[in-house]
C-alpha positions as CSV (number, residue, x, y, z in Angstrom):
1,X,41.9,5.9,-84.4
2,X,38.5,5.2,-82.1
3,X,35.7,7.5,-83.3
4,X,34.7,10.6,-81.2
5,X,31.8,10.2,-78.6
6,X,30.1,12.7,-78.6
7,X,27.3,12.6,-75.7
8,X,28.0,11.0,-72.8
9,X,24.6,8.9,-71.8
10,X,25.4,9.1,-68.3
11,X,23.3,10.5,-65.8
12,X,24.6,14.3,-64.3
13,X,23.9,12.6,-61.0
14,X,26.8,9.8,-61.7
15,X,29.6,12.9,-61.7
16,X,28.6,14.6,-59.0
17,X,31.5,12.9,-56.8
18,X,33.9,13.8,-59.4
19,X,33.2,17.3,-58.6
20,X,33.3,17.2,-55.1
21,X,37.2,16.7,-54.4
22,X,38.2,19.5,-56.9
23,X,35.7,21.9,-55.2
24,X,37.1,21.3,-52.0
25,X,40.6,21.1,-52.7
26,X,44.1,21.0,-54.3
27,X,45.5,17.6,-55.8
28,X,46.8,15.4,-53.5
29,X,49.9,12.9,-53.2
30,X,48.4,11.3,-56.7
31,X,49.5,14.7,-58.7
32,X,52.8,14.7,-57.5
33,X,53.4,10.9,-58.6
34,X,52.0,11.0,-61.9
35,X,54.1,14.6,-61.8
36,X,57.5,12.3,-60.7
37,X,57.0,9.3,-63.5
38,X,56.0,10.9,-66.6
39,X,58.4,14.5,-66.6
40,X,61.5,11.6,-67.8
41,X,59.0,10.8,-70.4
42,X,58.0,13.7,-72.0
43,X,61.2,15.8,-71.5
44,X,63.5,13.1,-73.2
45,X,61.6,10.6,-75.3
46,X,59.8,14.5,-76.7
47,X,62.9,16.4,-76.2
48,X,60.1,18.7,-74.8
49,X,61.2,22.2,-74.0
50,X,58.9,25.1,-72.6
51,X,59.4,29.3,-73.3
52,X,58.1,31.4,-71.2
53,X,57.1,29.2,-67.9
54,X,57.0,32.6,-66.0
55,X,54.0,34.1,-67.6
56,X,51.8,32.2,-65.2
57,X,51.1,34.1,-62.8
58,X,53.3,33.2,-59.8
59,X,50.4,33.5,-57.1
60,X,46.4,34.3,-57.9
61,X,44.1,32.7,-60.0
62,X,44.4,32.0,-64.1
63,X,42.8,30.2,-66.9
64,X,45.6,28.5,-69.0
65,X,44.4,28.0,-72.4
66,X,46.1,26.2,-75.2
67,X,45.6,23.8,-78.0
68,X,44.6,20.7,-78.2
69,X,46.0,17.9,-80.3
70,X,46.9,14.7,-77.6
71,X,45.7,13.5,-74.6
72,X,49.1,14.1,-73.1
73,X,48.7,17.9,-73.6
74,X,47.5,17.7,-70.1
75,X,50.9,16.6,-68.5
76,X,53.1,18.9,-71.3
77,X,51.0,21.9,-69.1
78,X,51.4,20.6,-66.1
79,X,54.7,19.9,-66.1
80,X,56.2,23.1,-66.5
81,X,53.7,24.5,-64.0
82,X,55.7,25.3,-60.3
83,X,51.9,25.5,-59.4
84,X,49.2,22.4,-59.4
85,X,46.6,23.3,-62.0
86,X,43.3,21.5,-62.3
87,X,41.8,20.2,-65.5
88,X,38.9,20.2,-67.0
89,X,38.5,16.9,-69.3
90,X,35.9,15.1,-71.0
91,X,33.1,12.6,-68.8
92,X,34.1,10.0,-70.6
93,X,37.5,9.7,-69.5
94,X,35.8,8.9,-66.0
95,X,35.6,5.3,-65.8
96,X,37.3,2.7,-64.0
97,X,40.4,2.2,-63.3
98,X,41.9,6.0,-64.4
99,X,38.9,7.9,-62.7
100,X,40.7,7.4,-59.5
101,X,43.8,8.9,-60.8
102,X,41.7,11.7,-62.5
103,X,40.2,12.5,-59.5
104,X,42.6,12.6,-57.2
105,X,45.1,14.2,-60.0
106,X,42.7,17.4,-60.0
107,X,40.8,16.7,-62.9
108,X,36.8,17.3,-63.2
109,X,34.6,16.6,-66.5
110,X,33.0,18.1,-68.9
111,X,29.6,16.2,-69.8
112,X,30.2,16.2,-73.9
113,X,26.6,16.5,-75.4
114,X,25.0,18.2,-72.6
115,X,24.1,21.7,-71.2
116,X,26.8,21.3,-68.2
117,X,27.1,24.1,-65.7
118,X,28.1,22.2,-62.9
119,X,31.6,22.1,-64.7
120,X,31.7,25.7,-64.7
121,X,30.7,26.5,-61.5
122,X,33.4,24.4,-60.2
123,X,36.0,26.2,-62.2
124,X,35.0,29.5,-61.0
125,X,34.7,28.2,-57.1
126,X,38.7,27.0,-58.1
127,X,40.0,30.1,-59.3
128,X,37.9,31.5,-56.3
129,X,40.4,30.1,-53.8
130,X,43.0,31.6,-56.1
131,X,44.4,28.7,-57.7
132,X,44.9,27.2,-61.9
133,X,42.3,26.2,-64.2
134,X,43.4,24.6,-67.2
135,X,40.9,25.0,-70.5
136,X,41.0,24.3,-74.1
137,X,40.2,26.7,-76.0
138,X,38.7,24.7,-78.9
139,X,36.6,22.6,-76.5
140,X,38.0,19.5,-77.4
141,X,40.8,17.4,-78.9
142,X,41.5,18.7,-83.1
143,X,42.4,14.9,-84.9
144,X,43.0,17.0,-88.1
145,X,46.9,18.3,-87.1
146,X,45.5,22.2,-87.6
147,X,44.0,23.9,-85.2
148,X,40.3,24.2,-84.6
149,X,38.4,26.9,-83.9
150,X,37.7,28.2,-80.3
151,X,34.3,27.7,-78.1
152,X,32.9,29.9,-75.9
153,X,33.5,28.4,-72.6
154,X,36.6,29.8,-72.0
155,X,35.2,33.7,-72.7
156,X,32.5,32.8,-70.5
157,X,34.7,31.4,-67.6
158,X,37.3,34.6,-68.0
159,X,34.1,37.5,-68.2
160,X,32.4,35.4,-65.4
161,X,35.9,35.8,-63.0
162,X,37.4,38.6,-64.6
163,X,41.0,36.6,-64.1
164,X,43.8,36.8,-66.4
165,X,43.8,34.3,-69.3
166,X,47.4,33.0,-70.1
167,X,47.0,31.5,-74.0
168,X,49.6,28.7,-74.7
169,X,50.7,27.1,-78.1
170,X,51.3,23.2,-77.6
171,X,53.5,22.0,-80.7
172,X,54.5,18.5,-82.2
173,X,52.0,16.5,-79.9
174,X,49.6,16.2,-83.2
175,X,52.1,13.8,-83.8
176,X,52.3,12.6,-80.5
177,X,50.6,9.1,-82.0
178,X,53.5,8.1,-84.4
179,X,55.3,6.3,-80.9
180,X,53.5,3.5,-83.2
181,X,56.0,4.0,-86.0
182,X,58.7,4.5,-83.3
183,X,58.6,8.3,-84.3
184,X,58.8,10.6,-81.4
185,X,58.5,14.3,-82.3
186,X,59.6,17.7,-80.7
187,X,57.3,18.8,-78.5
188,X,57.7,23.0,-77.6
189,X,55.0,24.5,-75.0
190,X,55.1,28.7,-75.2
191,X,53.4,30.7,-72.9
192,X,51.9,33.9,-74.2
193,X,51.2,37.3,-72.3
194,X,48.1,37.2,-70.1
195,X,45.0,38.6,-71.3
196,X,42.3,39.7,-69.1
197,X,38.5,41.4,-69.6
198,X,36.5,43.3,-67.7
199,X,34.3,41.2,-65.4
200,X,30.7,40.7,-66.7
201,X,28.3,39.2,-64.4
202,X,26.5,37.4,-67.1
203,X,27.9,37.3,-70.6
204,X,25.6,36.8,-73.4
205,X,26.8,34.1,-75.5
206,X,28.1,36.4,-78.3
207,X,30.1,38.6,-75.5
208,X,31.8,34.9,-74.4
209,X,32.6,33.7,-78.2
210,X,34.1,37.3,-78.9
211,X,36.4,36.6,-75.7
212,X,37.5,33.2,-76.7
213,X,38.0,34.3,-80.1
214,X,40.6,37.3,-78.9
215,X,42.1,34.8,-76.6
216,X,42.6,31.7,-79.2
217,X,44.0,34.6,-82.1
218,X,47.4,34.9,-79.0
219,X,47.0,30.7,-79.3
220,X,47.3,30.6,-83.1
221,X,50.3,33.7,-83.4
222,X,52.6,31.5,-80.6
223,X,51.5,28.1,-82.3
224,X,52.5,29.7,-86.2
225,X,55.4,31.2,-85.1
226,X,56.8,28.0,-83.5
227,X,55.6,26.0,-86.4
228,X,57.9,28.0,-89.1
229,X,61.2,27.2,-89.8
230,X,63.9,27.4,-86.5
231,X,60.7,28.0,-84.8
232,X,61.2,27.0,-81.4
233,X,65.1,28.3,-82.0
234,X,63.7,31.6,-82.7
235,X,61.5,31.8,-79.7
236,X,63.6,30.3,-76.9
237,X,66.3,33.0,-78.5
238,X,63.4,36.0,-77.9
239,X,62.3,34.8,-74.9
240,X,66.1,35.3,-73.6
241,X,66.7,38.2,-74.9
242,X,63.8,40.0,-73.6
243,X,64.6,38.2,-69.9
244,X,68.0,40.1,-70.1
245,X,66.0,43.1,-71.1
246,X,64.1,43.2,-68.6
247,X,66.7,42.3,-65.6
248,X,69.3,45.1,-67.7
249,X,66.2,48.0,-67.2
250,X,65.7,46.5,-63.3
251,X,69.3,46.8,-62.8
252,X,69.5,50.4,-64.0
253,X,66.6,51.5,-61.9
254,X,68.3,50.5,-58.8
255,X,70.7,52.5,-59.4
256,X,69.4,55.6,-60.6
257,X,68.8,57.8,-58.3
258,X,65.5,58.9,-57.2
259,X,65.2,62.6,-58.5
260,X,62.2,62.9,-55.3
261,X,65.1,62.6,-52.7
């Protein structure tokens, strides 16, 4: 396994392009390719299955938060997603030839190391046009199998906007390496119950790491409860049965009459 970087050593001025095509716009034609060849990948070599797709919000803005454990925990998101969401990623991912894909794909970077609030500020000018940001809550990638513990970036991006947060539990891609061994493990994406904050023009550090942390406790009840025993069994099963719930109690109110008429 390559060792962590760190810092990235590159100027701020050497990103500035890769901010300047998420700022402006949605992912283009690239999204939808990488979209088309890898979904046969990750839904039958990871017999990948998502709960609760329908907890991102159907139109608006949102911060999607989950784990982090693989480099493919980007597409795992995005594939579920009827919406394009943009990532933030680390700078050094940015070099030739994938920064073209990255780009284009609606990625933007992070500058590891450094005081970066150009990455922020083009978050909140994409979830000001009313479209998906995703964001790890831990900041990074965890290369222990457990999860980490949450930064304050994502607090400060959600008290900054005041949009909903959506937290999301990514299982089996900490073993997402053992391809090597010819392993390929079940891979089970669950989407939690949006959280949102009151807005707060500007969040003292402490107000943003108390956010994160209420956001990355929904992360860690999804990503235990899938990890017991029939875990994924067990929530696919919930998630169904509170669907039928809910369409049972909208039946009935169509047809009760209104007691106002």
């Amino acid at each position: 396994m390559k060792p962590q970087v760190y810092k990235d050593p590159r100027p701020a001025e050497y990103f500035e392009r890769f901010y300047e095509r998420p700022a402006r716009g949605r992912p283009d034609w690239v999204y939808e390719l990488v979209r088309v060849l890898l979904t046969p990948y990750l839904l039958f070599v990871f017999r990948a299955r998502c709960i609760d797709s329908d907890k991102i919000p159907v139109e608006g803005p949102a911060i999607i938060t989950p784990n982090h454990f693989s480099f493919l925990d980007h597409f795992f998101v995005a594939v579920y997603s009827r919406r394009k969401v943009h990532f933030m990623a680390k700078s050094q991912l940015f070099k030739r030839p994938m920064q073209f894909i990255y780009t284009h794909g609606g990625v933007f970077p992070v500058r590891r190391g450094q005081r970066d609030t150009r990455s922020i500020d083009v978050a909140e000018t994409i979830l000001g046009r009313g479209d998906l940001v995703v964001m790890y809550a831990e900041g990074g990638r965890s290369r222990t199998g457990e999860l980490g513990e949450a930064k304050p970036g994502v607090g400060r991006l959600a008290l900054e906007t005041g949009v909903p947060v959506v937290p999301t539990a990514i299982v089996g891609t900490e073993r997402a390496r053992n391809w090597k061994r010819l392993q390929f493990p079940k891979v089970t994406v669950q989407y939690g119950d949006p959280v949102r904050f009151e807005q707060v023009d500007e969040p003292t550090r402490e107000q943003a790491q108390e956010a994160s942390n209420v956001v990355f406790e929904e992360v860690k009840k999804l990503h235990s409860a899938l990890r017991e025993a029939n875990g994924r069994k067990n929530a696919i099963a919930a998630a169904r049965s509170a669907r039928r719930a809910a369409s049972q109690a909208a039946e009935a109110a169509t047809r009760t009459p209104d007691p106002a008429r």
